[in-house]
VEXDRENRO-415990 format. One line per 10 residues: number of its first residue (from 0); their letters; for each residue x, y, z of C-alpha. Coordinates in Angstrom, 3 decimals. Layout:
REM VEXDRENRO-415990
NUM> a> X:Y:Z ~ ...
This chain:
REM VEXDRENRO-415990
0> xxxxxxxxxx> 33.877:28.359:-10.975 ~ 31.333:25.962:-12.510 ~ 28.628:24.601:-10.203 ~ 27.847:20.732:-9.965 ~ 23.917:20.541:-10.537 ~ 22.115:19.834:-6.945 ~ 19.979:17.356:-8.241 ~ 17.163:16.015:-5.713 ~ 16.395:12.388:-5.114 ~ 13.059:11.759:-3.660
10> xxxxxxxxxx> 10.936:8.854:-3.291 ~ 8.093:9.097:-5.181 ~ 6.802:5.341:-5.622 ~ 4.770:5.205:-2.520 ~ 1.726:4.095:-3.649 ~ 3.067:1.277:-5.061 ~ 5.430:0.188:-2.481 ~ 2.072:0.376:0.003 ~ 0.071:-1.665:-2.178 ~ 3.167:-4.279:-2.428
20> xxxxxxxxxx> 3.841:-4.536:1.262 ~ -0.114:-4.946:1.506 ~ -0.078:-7.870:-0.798 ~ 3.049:-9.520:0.231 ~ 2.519:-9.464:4.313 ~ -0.868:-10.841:3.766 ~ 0.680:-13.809:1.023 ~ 3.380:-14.871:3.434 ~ 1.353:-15.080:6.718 ~ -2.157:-16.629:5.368
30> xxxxxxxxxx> -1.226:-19.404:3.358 ~ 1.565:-20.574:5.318 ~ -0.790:-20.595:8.693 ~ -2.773:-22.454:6.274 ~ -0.805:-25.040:4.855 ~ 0.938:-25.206:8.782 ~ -2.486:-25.974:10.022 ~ -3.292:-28.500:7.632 ~ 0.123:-30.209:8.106 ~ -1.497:-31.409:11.490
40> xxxxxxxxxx> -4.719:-32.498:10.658 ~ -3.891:-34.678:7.090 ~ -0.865:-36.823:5.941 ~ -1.094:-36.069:1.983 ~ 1.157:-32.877:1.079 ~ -1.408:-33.176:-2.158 ~ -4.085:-32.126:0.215 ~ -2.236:-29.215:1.499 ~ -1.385:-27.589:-1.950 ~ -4.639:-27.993:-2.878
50> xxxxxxxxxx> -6.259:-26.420:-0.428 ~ -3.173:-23.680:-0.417 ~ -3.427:-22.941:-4.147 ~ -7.562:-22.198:-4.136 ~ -6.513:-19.739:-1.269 ~ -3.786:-17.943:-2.823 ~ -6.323:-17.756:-5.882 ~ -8.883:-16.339:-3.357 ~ -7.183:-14.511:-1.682 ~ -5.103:-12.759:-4.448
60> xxxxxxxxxx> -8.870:-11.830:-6.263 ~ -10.185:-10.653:-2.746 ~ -7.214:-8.200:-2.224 ~ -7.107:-7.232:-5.676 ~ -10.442:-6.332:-5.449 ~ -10.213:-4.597:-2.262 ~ -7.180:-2.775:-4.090 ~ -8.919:-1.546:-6.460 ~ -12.218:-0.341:-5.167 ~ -9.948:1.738:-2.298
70> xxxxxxxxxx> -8.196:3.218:-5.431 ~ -11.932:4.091:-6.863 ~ -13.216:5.443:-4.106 ~ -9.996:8.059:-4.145 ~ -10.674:9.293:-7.018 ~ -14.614:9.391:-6.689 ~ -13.665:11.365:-3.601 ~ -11.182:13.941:-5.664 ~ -14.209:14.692:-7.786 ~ -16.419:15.123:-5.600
80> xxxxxxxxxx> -14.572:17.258:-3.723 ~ -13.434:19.252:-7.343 ~ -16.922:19.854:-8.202 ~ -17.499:21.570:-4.894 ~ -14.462:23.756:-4.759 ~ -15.575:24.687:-8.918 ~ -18.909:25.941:-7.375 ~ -17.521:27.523:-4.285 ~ -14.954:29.750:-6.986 ~ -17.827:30.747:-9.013
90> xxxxxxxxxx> -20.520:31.670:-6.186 ~ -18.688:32.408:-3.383 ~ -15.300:33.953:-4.533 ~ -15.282:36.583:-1.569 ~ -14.868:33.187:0.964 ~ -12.556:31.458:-1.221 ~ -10.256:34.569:-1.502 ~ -10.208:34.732:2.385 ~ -8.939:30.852:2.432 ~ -6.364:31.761:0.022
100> xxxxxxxxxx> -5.651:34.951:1.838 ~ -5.309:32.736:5.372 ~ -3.102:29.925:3.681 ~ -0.433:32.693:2.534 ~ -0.540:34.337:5.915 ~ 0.164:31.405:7.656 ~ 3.554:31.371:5.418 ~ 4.379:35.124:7.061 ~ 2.970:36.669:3.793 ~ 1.955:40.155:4.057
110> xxxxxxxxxx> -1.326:41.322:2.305 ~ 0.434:43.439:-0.100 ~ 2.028:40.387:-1.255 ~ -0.825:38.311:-1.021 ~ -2.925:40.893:-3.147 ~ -1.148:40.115:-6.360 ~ -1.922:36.491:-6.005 ~ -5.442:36.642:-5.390 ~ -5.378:39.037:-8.639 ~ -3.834:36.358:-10.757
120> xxxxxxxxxx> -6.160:33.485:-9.421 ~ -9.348:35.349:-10.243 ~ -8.286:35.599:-13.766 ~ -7.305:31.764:-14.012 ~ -10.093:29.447:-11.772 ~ -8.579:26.434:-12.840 ~ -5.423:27.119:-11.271 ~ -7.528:28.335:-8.383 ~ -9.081:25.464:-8.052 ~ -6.099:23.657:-8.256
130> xxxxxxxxxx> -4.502:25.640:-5.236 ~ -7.446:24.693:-3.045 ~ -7.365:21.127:-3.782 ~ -3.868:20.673:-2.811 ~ -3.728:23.100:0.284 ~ -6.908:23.818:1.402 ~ -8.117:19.798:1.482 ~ -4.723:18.143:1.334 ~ -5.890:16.408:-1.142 ~ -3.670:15.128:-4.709
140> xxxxxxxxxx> -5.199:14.676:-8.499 ~ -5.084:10.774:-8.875 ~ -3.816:8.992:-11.409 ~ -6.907:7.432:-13.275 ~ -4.687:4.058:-13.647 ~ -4.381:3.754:-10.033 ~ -7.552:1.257:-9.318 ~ -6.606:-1.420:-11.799 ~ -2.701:-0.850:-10.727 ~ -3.099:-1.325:-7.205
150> xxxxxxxxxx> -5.730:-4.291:-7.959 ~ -2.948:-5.745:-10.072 ~ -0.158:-5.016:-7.567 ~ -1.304:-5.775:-4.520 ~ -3.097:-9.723:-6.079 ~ 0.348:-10.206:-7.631 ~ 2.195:-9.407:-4.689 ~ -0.133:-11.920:-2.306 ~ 0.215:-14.795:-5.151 ~ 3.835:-14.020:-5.278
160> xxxxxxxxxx> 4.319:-14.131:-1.507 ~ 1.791:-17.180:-0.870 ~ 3.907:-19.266:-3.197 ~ 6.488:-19.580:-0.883 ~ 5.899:-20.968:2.106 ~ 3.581:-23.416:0.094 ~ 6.748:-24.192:-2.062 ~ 8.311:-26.524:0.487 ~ 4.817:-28.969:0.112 ~ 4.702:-28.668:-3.623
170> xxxxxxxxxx> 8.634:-30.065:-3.770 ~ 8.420:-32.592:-0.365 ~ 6.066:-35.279:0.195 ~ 6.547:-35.776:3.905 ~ 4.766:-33.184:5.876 ~ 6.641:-32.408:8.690 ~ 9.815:-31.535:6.472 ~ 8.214:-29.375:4.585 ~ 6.654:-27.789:7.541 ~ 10.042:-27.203:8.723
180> xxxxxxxxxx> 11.706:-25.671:5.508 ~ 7.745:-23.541:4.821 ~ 8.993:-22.222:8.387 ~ 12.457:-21.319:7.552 ~ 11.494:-19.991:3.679 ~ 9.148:-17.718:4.816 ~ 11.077:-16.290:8.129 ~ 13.776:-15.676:5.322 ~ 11.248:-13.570:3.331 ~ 10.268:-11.622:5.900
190> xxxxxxxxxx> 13.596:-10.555:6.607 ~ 14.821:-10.299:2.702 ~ 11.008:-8.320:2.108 ~ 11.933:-6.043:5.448 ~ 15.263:-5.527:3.891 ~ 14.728:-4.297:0.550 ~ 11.430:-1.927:1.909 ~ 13.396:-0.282:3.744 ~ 15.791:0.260:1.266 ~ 13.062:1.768:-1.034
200> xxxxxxxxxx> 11.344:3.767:1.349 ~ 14.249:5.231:2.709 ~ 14.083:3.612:6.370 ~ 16.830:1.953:8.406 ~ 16.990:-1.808:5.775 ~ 17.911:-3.985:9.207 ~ 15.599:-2.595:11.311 ~ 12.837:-2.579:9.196 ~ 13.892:-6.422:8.341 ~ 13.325:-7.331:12.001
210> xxxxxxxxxx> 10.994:-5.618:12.121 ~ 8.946:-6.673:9.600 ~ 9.874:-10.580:10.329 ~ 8.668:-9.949:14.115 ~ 5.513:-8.877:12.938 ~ 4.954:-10.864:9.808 ~ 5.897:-13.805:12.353 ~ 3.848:-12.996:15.153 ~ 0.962:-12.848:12.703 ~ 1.833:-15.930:11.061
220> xxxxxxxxxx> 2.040:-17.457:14.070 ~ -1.012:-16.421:15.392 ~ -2.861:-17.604:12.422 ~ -0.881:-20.653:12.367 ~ -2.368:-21.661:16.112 ~ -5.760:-20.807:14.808 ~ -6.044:-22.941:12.038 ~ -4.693:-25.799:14.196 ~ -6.623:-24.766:17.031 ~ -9.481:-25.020:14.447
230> xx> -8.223:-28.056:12.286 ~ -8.048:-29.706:15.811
């Protein structure tokens, strides 16, 4: 009888996703604590976006930057940590053949079938070294993009999210009403951003809405009672 293909769906955009939630908590909470702050120490919405748009731009560099010298220091780390397991395959093969030798044994290999293996790996040290990378230090070949992406993602995903609870004092002159709809906006982003995470990353989309909106708003509101705490 002819077989449907299993085909396996698995999420691999992880990375991404991290550096968008990154961006995007930090764009709805800061900027709207800000411009709620604000809203109780000046009259002029003018004042507010002002102030609101230089943070967004600040704030969007800061966290790109931050983005992107985490994604350097990754892959300074990977080679680093290549060069060492080179020189450990070349001068110390007898140690390195015991860590391979310990890593198959833990899988309920026997030593006649780990033998072979360690035959093939001396006669290809690149794939050797490749073997110890991943299971010896856990550790993944990065994509040499992945600075400037994350830099990119996570500084477009604060703008993007610090836009909108700012959006309500761009449209409305009167300060309290847009305090009130900056309030509602971003509460509804929360949830809509929880909502569509979770459907990405595979998690439970309601929960992880509340969830995220509890947390996002408990930090906003934190923030939000510092600044007018601050802004008197």
């Amino acid at each position: 009888m002819p077989q449907t293909p299993h085909v396996e769906q698995h999420f691999t955009a992880s990375e991404t996703v991290r550096d968008v939630v990154i961006g995007m908590s930090d764009g709805l909470t800061v900027p709207f604590a800000l411009a709620a702050g604000l809203s109780g120490a000046v009259a002029s919405s003018g004042i507010i976006v002002t102030a609101g748009l230089a943070e967004i731009a600040a704030g969007a560099i800061a966290m790109g930057l931050g983005g992107y010298l985490a994604g350097r220091s990754d892959a300074d780390h990977y080679a680093s940590e290549r060069d060492r397991e080179h020189r450990e395959v070349r001068e110390k093969p007898a140690v390195e053949e015991r860590e391979v030798a310990d890593i198959f044994r833990d899988y309920g290999l026997s030593e006649e079938e780990i033998e072979p293996i360690l035959r093939s790996f001396r006669s290809r040290p690149q794939e050797w070294i490749d073997f110890m990378m991943r299971f010896e230090l856990g550790l993944e070949k990065p994509d040499p993009k992945r600075a400037m992406k994350s830099a990119l993602t996570i500084g477009g995903s604060y703008a993007a999210g610090g836009l909108i609870p700012l959006g309500p004092y761009i449209a409305l002159a009167d300060t309290a009403t847009a305090l009130t709809v900056s309030i509602g906006l971003t509460l509804a982003a929360l949830l809509a951003f929880g909502f569509v995470k979770g459907r990405f990353t595979g998690a439970r989309p309601v929960r992880s809405a509340i969830q995220t909106a509890s947390i996002g708003g408990l930090a906003a509101a934190a923030a939000f009672g510092i600044a007018r705490a601050v802004g008197g």
